[in-house]
Backbone as JSON, one array per atom type, in Angstrom:
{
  "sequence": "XXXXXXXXXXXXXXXXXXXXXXXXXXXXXXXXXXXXXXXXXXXXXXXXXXXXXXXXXXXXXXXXXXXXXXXXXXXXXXXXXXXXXXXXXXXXXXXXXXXXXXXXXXXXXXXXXXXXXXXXXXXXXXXXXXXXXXXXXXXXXXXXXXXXXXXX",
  "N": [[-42.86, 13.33, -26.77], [-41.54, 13.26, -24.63], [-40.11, 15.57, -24.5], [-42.37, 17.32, -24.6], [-42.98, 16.92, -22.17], [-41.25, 18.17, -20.24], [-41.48, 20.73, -21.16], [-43.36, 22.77, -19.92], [-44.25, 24.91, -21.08], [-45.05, 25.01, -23.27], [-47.89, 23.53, -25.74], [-48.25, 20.34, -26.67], [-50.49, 19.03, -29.23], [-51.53, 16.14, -30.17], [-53.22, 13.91, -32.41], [-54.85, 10.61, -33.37], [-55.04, 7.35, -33.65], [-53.97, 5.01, -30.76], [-52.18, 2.51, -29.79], [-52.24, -0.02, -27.68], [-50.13, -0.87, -26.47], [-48.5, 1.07, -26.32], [-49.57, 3.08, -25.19], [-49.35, 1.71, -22.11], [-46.75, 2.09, -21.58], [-46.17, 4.73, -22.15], [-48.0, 6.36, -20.61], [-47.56, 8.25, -18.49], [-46.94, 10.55, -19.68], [-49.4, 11.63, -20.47], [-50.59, 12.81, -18.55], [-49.5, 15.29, -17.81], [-50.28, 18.65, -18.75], [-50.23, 20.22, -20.59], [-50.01, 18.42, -22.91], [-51.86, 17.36, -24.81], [-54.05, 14.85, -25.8], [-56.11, 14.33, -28.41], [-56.85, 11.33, -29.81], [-58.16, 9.46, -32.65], [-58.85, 11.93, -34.93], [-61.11, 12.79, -37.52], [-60.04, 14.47, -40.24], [-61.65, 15.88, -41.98], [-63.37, 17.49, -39.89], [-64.79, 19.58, -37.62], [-63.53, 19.49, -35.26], [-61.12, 19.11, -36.06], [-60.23, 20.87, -37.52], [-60.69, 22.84, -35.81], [-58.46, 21.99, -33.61], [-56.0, 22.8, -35.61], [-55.98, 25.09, -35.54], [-55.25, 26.45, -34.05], [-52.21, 26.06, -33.68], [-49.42, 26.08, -34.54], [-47.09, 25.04, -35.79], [-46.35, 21.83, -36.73], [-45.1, 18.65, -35.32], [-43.09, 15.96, -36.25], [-40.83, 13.79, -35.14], [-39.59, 11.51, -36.36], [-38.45, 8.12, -37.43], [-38.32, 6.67, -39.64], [-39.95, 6.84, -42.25], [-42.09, 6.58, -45.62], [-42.95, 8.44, -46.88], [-44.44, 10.44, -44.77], [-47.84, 10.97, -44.83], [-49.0, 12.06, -42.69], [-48.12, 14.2, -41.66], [-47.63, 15.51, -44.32], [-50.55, 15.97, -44.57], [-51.03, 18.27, -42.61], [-49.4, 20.36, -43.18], [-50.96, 20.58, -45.05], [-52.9, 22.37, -43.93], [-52.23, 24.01, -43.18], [-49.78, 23.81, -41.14], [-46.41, 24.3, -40.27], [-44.15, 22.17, -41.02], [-41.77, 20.44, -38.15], [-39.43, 18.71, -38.43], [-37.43, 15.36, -39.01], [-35.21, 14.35, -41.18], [-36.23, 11.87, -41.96], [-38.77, 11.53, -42.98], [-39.62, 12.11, -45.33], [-40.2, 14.29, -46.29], [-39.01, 17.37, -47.69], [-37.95, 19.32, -45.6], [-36.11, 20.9, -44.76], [-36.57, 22.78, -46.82], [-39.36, 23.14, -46.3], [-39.99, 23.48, -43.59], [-38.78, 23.77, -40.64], [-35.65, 21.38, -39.64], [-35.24, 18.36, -37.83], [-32.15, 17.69, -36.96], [-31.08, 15.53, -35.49], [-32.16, 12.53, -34.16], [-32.34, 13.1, -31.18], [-33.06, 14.88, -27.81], [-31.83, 17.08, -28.18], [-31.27, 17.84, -30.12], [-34.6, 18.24, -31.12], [-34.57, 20.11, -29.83], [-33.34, 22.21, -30.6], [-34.71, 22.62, -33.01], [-36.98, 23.15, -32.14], [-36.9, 25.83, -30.77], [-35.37, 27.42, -32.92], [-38.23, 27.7, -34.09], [-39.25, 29.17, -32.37], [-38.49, 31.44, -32.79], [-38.96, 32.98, -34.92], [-40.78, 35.14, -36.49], [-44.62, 37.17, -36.63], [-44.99, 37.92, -39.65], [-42.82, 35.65, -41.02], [-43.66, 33.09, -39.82], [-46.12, 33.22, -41.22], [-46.05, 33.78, -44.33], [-44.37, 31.57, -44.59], [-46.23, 29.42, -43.88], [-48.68, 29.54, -45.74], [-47.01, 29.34, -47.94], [-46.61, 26.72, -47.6], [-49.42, 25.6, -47.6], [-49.96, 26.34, -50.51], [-48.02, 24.49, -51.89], [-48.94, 21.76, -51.02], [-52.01, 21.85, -52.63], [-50.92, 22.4, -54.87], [-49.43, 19.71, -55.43], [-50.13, 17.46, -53.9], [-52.36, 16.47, -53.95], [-56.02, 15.03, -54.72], [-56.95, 16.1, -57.1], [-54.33, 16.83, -58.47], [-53.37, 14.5, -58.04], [-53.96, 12.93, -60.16], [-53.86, 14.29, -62.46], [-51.19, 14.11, -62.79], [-50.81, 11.17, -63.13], [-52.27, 10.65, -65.2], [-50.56, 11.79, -67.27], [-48.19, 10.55, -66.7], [-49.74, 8.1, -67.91], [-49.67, 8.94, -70.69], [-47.63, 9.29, -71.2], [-46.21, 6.35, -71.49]],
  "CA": [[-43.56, 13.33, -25.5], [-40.18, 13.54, -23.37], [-39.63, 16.99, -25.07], [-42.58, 18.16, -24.31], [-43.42, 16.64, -20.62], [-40.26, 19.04, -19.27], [-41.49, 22.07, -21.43], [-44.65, 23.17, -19.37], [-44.61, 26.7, -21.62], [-45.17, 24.35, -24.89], [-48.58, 23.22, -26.16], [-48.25, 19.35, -27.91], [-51.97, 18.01, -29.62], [-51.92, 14.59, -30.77], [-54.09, 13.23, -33.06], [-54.47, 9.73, -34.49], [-54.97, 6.52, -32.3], [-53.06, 4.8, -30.13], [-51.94, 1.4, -29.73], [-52.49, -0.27, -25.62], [-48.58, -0.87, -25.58], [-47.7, 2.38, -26.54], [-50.46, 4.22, -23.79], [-48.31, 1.38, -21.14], [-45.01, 2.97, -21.96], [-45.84, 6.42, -22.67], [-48.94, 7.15, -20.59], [-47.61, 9.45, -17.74], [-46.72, 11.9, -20.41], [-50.33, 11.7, -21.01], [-50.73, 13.3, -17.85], [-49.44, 16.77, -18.55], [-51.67, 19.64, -18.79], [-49.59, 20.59, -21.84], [-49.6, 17.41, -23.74], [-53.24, 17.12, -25.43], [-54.39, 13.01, -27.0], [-57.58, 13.83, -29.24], [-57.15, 10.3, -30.12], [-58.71, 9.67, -34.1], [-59.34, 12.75, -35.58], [-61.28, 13.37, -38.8], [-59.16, 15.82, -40.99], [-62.63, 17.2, -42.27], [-64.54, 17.47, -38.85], [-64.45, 20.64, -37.07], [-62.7, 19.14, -34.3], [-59.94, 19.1, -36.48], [-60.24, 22.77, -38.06], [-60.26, 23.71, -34.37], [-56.91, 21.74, -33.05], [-54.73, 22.88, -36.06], [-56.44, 26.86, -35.67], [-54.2, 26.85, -32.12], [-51.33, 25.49, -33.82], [-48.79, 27.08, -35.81], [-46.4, 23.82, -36.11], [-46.75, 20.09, -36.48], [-43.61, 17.71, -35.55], [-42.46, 14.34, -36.42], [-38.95, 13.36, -34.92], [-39.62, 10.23, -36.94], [-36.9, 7.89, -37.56], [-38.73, 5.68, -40.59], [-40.93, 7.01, -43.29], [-41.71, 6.58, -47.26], [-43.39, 10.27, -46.82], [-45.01, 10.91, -44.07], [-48.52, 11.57, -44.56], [-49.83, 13.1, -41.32], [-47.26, 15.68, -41.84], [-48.31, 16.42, -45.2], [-51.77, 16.78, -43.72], [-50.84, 19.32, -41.17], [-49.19, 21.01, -43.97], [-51.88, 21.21, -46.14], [-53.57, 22.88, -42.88], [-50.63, 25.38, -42.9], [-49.09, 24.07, -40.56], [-45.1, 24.18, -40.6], [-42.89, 20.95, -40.33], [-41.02, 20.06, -37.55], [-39.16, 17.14, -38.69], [-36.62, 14.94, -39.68], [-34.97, 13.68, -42.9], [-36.64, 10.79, -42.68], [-39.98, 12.05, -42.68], [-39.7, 11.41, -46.67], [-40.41, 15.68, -46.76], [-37.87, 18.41, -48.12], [-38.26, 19.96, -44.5], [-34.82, 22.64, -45.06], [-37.33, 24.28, -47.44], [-40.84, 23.79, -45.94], [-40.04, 23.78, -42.21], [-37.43, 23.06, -39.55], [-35.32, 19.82, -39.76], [-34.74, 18.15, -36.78], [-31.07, 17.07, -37.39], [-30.8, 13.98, -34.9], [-33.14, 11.85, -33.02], [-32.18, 13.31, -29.79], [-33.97, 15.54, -27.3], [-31.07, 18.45, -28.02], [-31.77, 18.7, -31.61], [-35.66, 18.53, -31.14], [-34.73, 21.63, -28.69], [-33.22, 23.72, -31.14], [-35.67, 22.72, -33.94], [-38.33, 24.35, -31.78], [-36.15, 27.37, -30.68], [-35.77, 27.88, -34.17], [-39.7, 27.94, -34.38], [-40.13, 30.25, -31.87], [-38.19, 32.75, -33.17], [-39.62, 33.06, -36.57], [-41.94, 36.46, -36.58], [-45.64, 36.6, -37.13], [-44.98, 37.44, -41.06], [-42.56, 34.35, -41.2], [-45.15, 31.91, -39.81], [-47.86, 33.03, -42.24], [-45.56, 33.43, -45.67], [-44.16, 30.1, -44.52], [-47.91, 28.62, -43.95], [-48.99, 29.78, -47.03], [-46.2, 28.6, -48.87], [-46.95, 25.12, -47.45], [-50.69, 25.27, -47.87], [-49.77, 26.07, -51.58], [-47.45, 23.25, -52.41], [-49.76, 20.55, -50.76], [-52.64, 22.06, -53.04], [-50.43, 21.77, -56.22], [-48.72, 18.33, -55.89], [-50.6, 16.28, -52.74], [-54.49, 16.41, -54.06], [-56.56, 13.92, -55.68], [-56.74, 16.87, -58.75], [-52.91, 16.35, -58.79], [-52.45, 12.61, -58.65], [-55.31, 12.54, -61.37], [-53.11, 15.37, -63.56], [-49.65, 13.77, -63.13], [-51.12, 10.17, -63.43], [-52.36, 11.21, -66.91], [-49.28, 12.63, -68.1], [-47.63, 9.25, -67.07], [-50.13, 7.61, -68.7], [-50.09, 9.21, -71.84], [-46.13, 8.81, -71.92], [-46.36, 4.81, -71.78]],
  "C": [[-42.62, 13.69, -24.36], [-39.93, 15.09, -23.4], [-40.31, 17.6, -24.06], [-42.99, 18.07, -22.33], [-41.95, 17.67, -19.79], [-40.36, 20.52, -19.79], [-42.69, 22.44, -21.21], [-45.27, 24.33, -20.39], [-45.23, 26.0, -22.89], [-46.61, 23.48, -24.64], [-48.37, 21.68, -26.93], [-50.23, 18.84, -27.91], [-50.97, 17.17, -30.38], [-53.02, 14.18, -31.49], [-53.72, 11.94, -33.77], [-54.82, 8.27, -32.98], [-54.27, 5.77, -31.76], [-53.5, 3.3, -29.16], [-51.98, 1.05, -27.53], [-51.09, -0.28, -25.61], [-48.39, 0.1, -25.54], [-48.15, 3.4, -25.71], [-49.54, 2.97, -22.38], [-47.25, 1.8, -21.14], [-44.97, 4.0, -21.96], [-47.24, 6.92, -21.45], [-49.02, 7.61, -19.35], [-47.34, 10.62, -18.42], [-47.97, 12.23, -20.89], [-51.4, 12.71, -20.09], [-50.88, 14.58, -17.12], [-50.52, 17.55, -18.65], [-51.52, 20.19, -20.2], [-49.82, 19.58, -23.38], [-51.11, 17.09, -23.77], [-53.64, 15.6, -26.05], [-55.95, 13.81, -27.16], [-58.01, 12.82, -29.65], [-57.73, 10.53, -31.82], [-59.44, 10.78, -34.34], [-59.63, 13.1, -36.68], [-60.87, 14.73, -39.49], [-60.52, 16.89, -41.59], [-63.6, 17.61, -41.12], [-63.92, 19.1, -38.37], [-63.39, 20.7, -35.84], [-61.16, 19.46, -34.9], [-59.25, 20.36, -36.77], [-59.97, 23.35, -36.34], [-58.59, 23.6, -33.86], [-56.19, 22.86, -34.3], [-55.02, 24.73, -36.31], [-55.58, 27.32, -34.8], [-52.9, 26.64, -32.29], [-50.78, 26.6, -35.36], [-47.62, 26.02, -36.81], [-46.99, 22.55, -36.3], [-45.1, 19.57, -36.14], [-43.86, 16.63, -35.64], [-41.22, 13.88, -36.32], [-39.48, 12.04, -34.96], [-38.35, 9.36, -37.78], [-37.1, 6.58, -39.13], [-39.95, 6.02, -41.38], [-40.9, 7.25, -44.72], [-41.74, 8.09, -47.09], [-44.57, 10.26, -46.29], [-46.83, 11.32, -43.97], [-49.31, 12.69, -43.58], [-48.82, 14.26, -41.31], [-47.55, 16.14, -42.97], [-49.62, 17.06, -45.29], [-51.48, 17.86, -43.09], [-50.71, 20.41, -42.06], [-50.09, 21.43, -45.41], [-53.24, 22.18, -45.06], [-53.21, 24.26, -42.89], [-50.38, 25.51, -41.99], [-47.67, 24.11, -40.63], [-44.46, 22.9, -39.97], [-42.05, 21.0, -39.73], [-40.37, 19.02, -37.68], [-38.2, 16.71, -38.79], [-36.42, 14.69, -40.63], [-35.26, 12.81, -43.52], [-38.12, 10.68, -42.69], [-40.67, 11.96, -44.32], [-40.13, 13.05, -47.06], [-39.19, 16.76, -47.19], [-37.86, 19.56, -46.89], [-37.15, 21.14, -44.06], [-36.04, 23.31, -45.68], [-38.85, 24.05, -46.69], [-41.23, 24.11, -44.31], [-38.62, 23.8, -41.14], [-36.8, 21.53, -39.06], [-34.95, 20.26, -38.27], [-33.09, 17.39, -37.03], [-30.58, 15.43, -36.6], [-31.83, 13.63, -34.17], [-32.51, 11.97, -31.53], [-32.72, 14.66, -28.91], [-33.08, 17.33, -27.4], [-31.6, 18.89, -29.18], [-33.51, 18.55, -31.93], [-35.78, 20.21, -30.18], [-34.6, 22.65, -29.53], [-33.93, 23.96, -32.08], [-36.91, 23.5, -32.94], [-38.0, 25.59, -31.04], [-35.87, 27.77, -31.79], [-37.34, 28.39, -34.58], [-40.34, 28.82, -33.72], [-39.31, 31.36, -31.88], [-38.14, 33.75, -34.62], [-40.81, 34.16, -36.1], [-43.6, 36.19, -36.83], [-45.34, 36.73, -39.07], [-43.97, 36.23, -41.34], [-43.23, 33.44, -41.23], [-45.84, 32.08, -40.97], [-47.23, 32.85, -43.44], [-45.33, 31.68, -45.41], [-45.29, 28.81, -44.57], [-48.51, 28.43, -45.01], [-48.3, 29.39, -47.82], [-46.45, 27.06, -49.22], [-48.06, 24.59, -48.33], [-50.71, 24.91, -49.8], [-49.73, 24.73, -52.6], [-48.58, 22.07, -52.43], [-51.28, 20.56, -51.96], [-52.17, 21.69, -54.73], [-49.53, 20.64, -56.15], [-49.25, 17.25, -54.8], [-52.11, 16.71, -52.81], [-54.92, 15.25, -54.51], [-56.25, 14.86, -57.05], [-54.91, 16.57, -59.42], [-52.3, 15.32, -58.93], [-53.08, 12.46, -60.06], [-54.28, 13.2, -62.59], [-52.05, 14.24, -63.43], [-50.08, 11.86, -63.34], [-51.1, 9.97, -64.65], [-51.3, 11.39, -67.51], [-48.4, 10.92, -68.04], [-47.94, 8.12, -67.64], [-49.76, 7.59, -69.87], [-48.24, 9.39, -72.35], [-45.58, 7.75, -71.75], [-47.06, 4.31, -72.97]]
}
């Protein structure tokens, strides 16, 4: 939110809802013309298909996660990870690590992102969309469940 409340040229949506302390602490960055809150958004609603149609990224400069879901969402959207290492994702190969929780290395992780071509973005999207399709489905927990079943 700090990032983006000083980068007017930059687009952030939000989705997901949001705690009363965390709108007392954070909610002049809410203020922004740039900085979007959809608040709870259903991943199958159109609302949703719309936000992540405008979007070419997702980030999470998250400093505590097993693995991330809402980033593997995004990425099964095709969108590309912005993230850190602790985001519980392999984000060298599927997007742009953020290397420290500080507002320099969220800078160059998204100067990195905007100098990626349109065929970069889309192989890279598609790559994503892929993965999430073969190893983050229900068809894929169901397959590799089985298999660990059936070798117990």
């Amino acid at each position: 939110l700090e990032y983006f409340s000083i980068k007017p040229e930059l687009n952030l949506h939000i989705c997901g809802p949001m705690e009363d302390d965390f709108n007392k602490v954070f909610k002049k960055y809410f203020e922004k013309d740039n900085i979007h809150y959809h608040g709870f958004t259903d991943v199958n609603s159109q609302k949703y298909i719309d936000i992540v149609t405008r979007c070419n990224f997702s980030i999470l400069p998250t400093c505590s996660e097993g693995q991330a879901t809402a980033l593997l969402t995004t990425m099964g959207a095709g969108l590309i990870p912005i993230a850190t290492k602790f985001s519980g994702i392999d984000v060298e190969k599927f997007g742009l690590l953020i290397k420290e929780l500080d507002l320099i290395s969220i800078d160059n992780a998204i100067k990195n992102s905007l100098i990626l071509n349109d065929k970069e973005i889309l192989e890279k999207s598609i790559e994503n969309h892929k993965y999430i399709l073969a190893h983050h489905t229900i068809i894929s927990f169901k397959k590799n469940l089985k298999l660990l079943i059936s070798r117990v």
